[in-house]
VOSE-207075 format. One record per residue: z, x negated, y negated of N, C-alpha, C, CB in turn; residue number from 1. Coordinates in nm, 3 decimals. Glycine has a CB too. Example, Ala and Ser with C-alpha at 12.3 -4.5 7.8 and 13.67 -1.06 7.14 Angstrom:
BEGIN
{gutor {0.780 -1.319 0.569} {0.780 -1.230 0.450} {0.780 -1.320 0.330} {0.905 -1.131 0.447} 1} {gutor {0.708 -1.285 0.225} {0.714 -1.367 0.106} {0.787 -1.290 -0.003} {0.572 -1.408 0.060} 2} 
This chain:
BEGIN
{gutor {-25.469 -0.387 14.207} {-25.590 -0.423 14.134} {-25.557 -0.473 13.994} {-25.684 -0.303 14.127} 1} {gutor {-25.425 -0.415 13.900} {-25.426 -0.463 13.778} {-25.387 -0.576 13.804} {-25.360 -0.402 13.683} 2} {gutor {-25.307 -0.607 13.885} {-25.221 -0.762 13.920} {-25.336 -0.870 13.925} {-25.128 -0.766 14.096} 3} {gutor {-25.414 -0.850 14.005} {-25.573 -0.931 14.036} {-25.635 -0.918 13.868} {-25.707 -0.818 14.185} 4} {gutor {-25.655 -0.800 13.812} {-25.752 -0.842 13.681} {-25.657 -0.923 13.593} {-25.818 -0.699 13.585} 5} {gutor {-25.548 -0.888 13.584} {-25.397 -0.977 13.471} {-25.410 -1.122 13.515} {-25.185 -0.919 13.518} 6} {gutor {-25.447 -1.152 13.654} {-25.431 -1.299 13.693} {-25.577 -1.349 13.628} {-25.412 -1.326 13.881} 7} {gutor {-25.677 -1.294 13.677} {-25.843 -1.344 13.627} {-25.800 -1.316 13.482} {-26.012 -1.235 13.692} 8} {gutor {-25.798 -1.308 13.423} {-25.822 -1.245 13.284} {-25.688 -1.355 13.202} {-25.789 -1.032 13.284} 9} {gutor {-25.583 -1.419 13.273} {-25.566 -1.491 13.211} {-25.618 -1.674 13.229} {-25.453 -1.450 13.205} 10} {gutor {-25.649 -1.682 13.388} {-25.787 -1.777 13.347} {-25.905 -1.790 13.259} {-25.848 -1.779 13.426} 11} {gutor {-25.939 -1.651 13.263} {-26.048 -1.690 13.151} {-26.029 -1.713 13.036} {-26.133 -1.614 13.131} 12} {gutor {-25.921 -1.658 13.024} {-25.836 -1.686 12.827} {-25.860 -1.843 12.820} {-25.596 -1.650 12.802} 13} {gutor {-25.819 -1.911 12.892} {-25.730 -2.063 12.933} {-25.871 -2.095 12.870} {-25.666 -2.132 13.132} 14} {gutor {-26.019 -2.050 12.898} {-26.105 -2.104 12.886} {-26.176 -2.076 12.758} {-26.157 -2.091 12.986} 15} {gutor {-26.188 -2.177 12.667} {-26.205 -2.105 12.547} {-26.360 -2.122 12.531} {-26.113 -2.162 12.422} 16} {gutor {-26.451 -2.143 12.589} {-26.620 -2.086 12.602} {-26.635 -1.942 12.658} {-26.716 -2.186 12.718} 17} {gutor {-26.516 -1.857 12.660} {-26.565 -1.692 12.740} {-26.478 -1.636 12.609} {-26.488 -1.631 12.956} 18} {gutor {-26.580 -1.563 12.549} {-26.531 -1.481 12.421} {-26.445 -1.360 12.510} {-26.682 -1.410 12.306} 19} {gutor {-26.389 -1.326 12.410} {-26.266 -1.199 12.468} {-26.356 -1.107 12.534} {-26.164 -1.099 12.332} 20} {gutor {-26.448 -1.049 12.451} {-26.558 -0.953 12.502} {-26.646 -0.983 12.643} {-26.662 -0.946 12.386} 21} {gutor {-26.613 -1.123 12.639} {-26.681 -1.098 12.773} {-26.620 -1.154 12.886} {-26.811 -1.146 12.776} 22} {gutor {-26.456 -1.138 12.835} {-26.398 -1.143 12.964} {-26.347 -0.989 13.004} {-26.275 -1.255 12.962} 23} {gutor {-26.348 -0.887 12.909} {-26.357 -0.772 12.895} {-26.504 -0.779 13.042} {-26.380 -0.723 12.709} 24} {gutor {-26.616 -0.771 12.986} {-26.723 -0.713 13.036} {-26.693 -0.801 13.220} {-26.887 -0.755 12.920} 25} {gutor {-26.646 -0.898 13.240} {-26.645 -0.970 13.375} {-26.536 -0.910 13.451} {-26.625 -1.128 13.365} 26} {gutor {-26.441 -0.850 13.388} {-26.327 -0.813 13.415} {-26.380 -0.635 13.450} {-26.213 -0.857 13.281} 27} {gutor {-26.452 -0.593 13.432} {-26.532 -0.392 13.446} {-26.475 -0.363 13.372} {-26.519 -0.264 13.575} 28} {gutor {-26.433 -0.386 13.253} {-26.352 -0.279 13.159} {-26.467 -0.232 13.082} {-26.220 -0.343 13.053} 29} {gutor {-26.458 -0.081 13.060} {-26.579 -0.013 12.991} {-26.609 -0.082 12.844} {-26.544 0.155 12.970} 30} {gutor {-26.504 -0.134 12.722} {-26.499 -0.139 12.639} {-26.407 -0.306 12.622} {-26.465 -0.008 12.604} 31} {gutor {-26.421 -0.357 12.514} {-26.356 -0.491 12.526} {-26.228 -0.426 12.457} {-26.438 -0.637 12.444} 32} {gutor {-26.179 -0.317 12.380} {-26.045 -0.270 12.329} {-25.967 -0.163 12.440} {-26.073 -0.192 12.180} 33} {gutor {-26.043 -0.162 12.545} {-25.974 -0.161 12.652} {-25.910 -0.187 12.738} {-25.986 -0.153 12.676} 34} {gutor {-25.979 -0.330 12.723} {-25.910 -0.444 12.800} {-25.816 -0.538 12.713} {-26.021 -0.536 12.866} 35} {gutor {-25.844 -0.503 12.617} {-25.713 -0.544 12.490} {-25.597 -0.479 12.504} {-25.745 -0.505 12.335} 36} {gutor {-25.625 -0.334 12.528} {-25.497 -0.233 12.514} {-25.439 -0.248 12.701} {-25.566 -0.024 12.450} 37} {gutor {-25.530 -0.272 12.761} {-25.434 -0.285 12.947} {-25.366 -0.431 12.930} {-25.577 -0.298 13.138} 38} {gutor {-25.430 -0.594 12.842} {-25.378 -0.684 12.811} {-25.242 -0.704 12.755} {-25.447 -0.717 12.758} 39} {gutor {-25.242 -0.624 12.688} {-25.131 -0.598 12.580} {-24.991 -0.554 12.639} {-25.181 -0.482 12.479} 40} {gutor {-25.065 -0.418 12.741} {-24.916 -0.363 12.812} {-24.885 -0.475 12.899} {-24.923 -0.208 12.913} 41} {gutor {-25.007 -0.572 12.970} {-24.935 -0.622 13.134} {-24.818 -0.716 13.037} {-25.075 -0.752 13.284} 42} {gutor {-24.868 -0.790 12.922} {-24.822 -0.928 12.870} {-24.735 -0.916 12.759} {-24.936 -1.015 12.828} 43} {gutor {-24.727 -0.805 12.693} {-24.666 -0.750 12.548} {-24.761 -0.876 12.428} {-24.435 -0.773 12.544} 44} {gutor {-24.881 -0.849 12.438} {-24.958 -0.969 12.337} {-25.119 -0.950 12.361} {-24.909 -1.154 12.389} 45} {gutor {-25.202 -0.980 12.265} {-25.301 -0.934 12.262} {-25.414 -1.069 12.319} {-25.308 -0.869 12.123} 46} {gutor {-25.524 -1.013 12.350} {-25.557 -1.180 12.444} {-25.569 -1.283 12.350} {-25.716 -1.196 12.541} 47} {gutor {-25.618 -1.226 12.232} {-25.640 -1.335 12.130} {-25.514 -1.411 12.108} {-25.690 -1.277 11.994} 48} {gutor {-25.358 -1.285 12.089} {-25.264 -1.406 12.088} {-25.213 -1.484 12.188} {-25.167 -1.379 12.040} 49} {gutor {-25.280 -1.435 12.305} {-25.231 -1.538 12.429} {-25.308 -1.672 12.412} {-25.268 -1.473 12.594} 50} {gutor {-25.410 -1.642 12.350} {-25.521 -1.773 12.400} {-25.477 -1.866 12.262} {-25.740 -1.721 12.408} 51} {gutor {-25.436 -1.766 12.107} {-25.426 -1.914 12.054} {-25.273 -1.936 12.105} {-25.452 -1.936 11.866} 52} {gutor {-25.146 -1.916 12.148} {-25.054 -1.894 12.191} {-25.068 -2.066 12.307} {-25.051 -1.724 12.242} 53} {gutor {-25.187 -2.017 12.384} {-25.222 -2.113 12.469} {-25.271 -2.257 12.415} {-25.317 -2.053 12.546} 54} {gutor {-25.379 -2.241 12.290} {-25.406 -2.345 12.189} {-25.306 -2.416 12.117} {-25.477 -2.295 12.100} 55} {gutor {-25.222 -2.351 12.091} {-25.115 -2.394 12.019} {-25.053 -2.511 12.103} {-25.017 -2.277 11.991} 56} {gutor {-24.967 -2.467 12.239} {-24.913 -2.510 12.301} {-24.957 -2.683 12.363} {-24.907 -2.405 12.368} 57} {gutor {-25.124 -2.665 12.385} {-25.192 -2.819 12.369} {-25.131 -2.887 12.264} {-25.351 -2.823 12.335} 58} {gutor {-25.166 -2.884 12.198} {-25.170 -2.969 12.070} {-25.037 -3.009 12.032} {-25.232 -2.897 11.951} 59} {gutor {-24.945 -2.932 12.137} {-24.780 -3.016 12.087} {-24.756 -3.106 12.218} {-24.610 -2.883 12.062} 60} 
């Protein structure tokens, strides 16, 4: 099941119209710093730095 939310959850990053919080809330995590802190262990990085991580990477 974490493997399945780590995969969704980094599509929705990719998508920058789904605020963190509510890929938290699409994802069942009770709390959006919940799903920050399970983010963090799968990826060693927080979603925010994946997504600008991901922003970044466009633009070069």
């Amino acid at each position: 099941m974490n493997r399945a939310r780590k995969e969704l959850a980094v599509g929705y990053l990719a998508k920058p119209e789904y605020k963190i919080g509510e890929v938290a809330y699409l994802l069942h995590f009770s709390e959006p710093s919940a799903f920050q802190s399970a983010f963090k262990k799968w990826t060693g990085i927080t979603p925010r730095q994946y997504r600008m991580d991901l922003l970044n990477q466009r633009i070069y």
